[in-house]
PyMOL Python script that loads the backbone (N, CA, C, O; Angstrom):
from pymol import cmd

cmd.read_pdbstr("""\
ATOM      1  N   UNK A   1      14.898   9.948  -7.611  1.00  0.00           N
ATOM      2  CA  UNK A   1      13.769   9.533  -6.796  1.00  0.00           C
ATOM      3  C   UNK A   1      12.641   9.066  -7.712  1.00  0.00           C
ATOM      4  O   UNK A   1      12.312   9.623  -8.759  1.00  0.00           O
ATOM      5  N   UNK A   2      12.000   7.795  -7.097  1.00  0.00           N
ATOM      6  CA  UNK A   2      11.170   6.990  -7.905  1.00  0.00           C
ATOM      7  C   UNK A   2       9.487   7.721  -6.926  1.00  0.00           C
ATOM      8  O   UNK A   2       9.249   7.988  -5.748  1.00  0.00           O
ATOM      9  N   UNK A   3       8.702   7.790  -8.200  1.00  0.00           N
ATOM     10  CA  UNK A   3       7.456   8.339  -7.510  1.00  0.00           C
ATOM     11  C   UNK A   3       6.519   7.158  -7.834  1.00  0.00           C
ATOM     12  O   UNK A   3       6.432   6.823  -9.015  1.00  0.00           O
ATOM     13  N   UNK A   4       5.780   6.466  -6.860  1.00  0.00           N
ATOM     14  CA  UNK A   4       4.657   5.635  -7.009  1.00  0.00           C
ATOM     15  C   UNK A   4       3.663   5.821  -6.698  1.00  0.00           C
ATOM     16  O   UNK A   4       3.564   6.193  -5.529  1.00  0.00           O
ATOM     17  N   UNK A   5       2.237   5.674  -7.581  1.00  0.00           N
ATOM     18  CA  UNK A   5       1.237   6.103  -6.901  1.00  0.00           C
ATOM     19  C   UNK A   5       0.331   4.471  -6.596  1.00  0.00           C
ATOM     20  O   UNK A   5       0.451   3.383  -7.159  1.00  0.00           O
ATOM     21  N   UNK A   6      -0.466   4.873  -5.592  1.00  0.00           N
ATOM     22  CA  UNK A   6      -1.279   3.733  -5.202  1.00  0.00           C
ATOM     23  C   UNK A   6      -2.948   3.942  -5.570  1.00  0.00           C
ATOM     24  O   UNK A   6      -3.550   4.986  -5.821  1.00  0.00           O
ATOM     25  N   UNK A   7      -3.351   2.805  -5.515  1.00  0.00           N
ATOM     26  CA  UNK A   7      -4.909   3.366  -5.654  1.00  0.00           C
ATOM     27  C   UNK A   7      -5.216   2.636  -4.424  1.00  0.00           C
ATOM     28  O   UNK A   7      -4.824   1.486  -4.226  1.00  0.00           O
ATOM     29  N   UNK A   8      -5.952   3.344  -3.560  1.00  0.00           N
ATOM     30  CA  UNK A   8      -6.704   2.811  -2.237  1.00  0.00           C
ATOM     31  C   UNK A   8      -7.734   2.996  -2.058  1.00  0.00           C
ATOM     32  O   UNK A   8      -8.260   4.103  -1.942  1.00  0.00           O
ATOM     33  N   UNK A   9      -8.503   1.428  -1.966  1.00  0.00           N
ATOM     34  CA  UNK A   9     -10.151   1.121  -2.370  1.00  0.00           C
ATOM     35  C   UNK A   9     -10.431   0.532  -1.263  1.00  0.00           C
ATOM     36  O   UNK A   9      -9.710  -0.406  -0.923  1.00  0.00           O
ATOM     37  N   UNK A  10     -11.514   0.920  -0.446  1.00  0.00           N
ATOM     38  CA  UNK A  10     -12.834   0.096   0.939  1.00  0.00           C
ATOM     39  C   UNK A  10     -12.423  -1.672   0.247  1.00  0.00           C
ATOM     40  O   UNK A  10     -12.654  -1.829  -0.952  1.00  0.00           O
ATOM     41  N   UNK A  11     -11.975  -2.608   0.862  1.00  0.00           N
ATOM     42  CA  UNK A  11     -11.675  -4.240   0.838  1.00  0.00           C
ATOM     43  C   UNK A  11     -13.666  -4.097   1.127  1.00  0.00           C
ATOM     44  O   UNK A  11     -14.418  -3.367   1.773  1.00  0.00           O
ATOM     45  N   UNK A  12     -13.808  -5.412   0.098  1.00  0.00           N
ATOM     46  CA  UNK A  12     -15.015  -6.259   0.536  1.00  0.00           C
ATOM     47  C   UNK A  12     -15.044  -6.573   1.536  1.00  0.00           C
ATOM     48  O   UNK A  12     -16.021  -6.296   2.231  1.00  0.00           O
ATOM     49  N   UNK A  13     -14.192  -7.142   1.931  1.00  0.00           N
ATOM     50  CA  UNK A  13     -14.009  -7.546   3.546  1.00  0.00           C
ATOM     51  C   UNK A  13     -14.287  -6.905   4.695  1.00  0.00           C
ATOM     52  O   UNK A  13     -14.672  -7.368   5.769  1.00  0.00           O
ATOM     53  N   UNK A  14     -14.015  -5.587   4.313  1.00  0.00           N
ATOM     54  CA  UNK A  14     -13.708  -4.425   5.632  1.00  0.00           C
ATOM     55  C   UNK A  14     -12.316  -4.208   5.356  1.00  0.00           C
ATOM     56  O   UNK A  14     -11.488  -4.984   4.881  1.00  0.00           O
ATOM     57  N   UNK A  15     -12.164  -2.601   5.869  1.00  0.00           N
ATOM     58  CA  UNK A  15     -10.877  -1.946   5.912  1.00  0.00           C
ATOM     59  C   UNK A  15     -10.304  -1.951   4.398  1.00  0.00           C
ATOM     60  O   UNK A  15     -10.981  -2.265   3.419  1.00  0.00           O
ATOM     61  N   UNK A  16      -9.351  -1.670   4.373  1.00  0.00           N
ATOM     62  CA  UNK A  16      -9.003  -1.240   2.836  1.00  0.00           C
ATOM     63  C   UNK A  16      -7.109  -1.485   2.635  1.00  0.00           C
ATOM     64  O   UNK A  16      -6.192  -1.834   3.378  1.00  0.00           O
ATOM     65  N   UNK A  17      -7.284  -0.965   0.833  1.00  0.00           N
ATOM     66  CA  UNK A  17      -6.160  -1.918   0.059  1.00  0.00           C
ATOM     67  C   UNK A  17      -6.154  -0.766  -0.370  1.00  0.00           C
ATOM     68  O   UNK A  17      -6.981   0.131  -0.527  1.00  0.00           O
ATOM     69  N   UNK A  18      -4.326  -1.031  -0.661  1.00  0.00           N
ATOM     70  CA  UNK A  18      -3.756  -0.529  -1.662  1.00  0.00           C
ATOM     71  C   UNK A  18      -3.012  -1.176  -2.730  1.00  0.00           C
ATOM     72  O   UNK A  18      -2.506  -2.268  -2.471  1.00  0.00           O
ATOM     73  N   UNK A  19      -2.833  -0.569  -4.141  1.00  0.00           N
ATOM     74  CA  UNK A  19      -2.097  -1.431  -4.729  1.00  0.00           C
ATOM     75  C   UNK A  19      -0.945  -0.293  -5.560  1.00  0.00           C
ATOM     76  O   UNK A  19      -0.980   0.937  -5.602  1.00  0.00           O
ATOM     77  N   UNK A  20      -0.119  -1.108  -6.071  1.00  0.00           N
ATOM     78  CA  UNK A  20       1.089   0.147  -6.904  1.00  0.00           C
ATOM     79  C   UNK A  20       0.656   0.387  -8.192  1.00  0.00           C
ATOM     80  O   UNK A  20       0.820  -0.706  -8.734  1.00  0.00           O
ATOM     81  N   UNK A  21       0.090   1.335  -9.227  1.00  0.00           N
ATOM     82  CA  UNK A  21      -0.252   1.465 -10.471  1.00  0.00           C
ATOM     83  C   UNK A  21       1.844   0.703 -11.202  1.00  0.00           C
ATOM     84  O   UNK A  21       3.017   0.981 -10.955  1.00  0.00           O
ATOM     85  N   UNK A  22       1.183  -0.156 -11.993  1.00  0.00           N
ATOM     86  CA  UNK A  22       2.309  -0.400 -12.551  1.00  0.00           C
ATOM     87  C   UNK A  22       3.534  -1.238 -11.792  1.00  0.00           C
ATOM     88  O   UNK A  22       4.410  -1.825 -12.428  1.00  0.00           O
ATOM     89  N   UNK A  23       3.476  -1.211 -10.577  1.00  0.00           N
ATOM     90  CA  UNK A  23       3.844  -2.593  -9.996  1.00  0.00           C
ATOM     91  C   UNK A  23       3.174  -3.530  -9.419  1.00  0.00           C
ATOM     92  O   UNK A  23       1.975  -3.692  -9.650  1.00  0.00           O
ATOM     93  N   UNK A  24       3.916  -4.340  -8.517  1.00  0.00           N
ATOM     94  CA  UNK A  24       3.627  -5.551  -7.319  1.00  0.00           C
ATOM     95  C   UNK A  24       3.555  -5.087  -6.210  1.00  0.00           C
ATOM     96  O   UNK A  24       3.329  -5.964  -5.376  1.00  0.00           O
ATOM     97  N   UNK A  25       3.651  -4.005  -5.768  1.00  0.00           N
ATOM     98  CA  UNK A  25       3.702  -3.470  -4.738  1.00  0.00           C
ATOM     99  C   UNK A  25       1.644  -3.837  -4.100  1.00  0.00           C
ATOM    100  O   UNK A  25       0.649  -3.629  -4.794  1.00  0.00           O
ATOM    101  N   UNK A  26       1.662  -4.382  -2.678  1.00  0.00           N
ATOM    102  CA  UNK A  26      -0.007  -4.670  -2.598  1.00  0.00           C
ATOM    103  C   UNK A  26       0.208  -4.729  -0.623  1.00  0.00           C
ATOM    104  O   UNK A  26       1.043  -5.332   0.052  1.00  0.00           O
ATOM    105  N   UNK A  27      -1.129  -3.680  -0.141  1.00  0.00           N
ATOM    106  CA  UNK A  27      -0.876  -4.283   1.468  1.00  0.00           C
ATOM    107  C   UNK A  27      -2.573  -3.569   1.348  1.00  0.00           C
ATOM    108  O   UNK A  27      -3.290  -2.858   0.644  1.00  0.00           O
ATOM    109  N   UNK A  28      -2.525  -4.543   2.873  1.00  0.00           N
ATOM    110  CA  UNK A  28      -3.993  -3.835   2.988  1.00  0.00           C
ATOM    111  C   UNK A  28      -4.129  -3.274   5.147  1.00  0.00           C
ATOM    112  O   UNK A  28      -3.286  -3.274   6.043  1.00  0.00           O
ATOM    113  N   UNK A  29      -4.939  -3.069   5.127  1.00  0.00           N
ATOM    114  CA  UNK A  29      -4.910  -2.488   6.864  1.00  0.00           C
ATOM    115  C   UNK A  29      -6.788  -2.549   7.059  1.00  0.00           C
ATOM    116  O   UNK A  29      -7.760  -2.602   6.305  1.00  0.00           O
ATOM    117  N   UNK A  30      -6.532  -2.503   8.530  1.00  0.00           N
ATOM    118  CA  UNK A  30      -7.937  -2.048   9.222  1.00  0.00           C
ATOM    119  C   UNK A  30      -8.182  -0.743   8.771  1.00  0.00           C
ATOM    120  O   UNK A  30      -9.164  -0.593   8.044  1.00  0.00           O
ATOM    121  N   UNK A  31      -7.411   0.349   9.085  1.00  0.00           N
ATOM    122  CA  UNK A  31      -7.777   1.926   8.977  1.00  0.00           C
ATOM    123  C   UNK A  31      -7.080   2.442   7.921  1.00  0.00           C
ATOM    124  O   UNK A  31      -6.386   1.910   7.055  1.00  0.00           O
ATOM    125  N   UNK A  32      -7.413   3.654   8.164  1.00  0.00           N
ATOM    126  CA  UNK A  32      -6.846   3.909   6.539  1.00  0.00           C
ATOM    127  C   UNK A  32      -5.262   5.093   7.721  1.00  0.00           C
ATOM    128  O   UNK A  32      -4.550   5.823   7.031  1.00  0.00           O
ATOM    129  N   UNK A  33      -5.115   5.084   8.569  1.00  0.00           N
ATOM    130  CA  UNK A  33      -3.986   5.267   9.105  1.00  0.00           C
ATOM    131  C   UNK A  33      -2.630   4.267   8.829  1.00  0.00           C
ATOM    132  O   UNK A  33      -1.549   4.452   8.269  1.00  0.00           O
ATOM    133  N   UNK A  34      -3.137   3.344   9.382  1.00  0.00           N
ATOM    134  CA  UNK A  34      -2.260   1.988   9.432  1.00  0.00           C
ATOM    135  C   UNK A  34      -2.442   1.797   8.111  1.00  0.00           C
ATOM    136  O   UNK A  34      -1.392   1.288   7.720  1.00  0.00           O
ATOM    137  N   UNK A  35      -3.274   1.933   7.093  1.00  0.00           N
ATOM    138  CA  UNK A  35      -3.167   1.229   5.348  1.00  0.00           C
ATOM    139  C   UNK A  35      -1.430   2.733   5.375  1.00  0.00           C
ATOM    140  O   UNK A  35      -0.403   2.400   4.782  1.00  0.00           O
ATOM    141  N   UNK A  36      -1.464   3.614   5.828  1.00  0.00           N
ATOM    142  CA  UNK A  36      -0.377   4.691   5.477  1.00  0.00           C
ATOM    143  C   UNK A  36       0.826   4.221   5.830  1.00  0.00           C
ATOM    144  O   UNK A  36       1.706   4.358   4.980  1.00  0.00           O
ATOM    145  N   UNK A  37       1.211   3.542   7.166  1.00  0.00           N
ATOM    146  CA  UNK A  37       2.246   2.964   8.001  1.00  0.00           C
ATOM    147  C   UNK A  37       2.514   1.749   6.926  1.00  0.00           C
ATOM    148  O   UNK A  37       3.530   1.677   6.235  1.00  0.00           O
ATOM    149  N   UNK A  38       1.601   0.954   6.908  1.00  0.00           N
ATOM    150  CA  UNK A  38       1.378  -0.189   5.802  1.00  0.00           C
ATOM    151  C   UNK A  38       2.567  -0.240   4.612  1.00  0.00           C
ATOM    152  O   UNK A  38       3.483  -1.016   4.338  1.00  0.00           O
ATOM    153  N   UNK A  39       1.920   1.312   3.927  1.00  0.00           N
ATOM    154  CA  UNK A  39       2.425   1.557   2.523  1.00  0.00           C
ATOM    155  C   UNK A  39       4.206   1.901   2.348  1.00  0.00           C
ATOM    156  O   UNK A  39       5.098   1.597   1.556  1.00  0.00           O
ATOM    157  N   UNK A  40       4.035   2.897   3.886  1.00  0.00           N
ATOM    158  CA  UNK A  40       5.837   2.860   3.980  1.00  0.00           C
ATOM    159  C   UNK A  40       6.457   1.839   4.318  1.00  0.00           C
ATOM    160  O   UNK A  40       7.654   1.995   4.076  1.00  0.00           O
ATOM    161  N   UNK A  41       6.173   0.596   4.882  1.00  0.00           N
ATOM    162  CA  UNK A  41       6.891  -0.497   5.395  1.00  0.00           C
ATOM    163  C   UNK A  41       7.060  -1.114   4.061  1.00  0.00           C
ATOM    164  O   UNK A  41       8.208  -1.144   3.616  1.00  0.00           O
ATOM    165  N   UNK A  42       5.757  -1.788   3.101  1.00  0.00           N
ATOM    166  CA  UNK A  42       5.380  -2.268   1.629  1.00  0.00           C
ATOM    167  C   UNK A  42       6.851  -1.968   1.343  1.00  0.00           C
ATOM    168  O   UNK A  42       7.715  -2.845   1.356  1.00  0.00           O
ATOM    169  N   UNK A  43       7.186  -0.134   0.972  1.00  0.00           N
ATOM    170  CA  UNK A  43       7.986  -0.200   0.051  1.00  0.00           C
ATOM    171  C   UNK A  43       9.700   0.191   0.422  1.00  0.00           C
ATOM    172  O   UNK A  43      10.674   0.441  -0.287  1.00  0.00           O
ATOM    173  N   UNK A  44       9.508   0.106   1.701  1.00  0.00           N
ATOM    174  CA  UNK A  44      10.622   0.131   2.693  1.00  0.00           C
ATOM    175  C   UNK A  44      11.237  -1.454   2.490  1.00  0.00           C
ATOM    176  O   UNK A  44      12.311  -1.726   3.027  1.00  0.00           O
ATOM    177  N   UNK A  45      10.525  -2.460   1.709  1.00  0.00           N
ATOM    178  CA  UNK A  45      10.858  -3.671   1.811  1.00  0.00           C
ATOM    179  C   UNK A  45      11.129  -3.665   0.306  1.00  0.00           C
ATOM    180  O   UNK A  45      12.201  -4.111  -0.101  1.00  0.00           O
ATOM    181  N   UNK A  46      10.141  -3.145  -0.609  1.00  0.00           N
ATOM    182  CA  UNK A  46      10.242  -3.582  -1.935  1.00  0.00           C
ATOM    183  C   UNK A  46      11.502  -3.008  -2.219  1.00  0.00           C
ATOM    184  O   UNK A  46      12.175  -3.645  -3.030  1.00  0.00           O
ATOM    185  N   UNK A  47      11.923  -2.128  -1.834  1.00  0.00           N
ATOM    186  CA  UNK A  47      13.258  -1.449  -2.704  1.00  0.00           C
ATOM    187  C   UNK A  47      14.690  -1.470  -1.445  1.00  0.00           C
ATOM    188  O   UNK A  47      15.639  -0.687  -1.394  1.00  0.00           O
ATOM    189  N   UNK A  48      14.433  -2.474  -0.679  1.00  0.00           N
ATOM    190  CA  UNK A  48      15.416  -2.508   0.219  1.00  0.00           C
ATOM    191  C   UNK A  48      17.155  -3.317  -0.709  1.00  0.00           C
ATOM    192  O   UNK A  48      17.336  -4.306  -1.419  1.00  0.00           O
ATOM    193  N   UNK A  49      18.274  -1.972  -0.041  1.00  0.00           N
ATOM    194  CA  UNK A  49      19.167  -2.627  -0.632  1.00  0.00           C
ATOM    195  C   UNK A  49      20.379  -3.641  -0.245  1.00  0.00           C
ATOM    196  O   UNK A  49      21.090  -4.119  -1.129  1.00  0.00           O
TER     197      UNK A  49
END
""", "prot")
cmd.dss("prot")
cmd.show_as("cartoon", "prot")
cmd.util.cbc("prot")
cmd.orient("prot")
């Protein structure tokens, strides 16, 4: 099992981002609920086999 951590920062924009320390992994959301749903889909895709 691969462990990734994210850093999740308030977007200039509104609502907020995450990104993968050390990868490409990147999503952003309105809430910081949905940035969570977000992050499992992100990497539900990045490492799909």
């Amino acid at each position: 099992m691969t462990e990734i951590i994210f850093i999740v920062e308030e977007a200039p924009e509104g609502g907020y981002q995450a990104k993968a320390l050390g990868g490409s992994i990147f999503t952003e959301a309105e809430s910081v609920e949905e940035l969570k749903q977000n992050i499992r889909e992100v990497i539900q895709c990045h490492f799909e086999r």
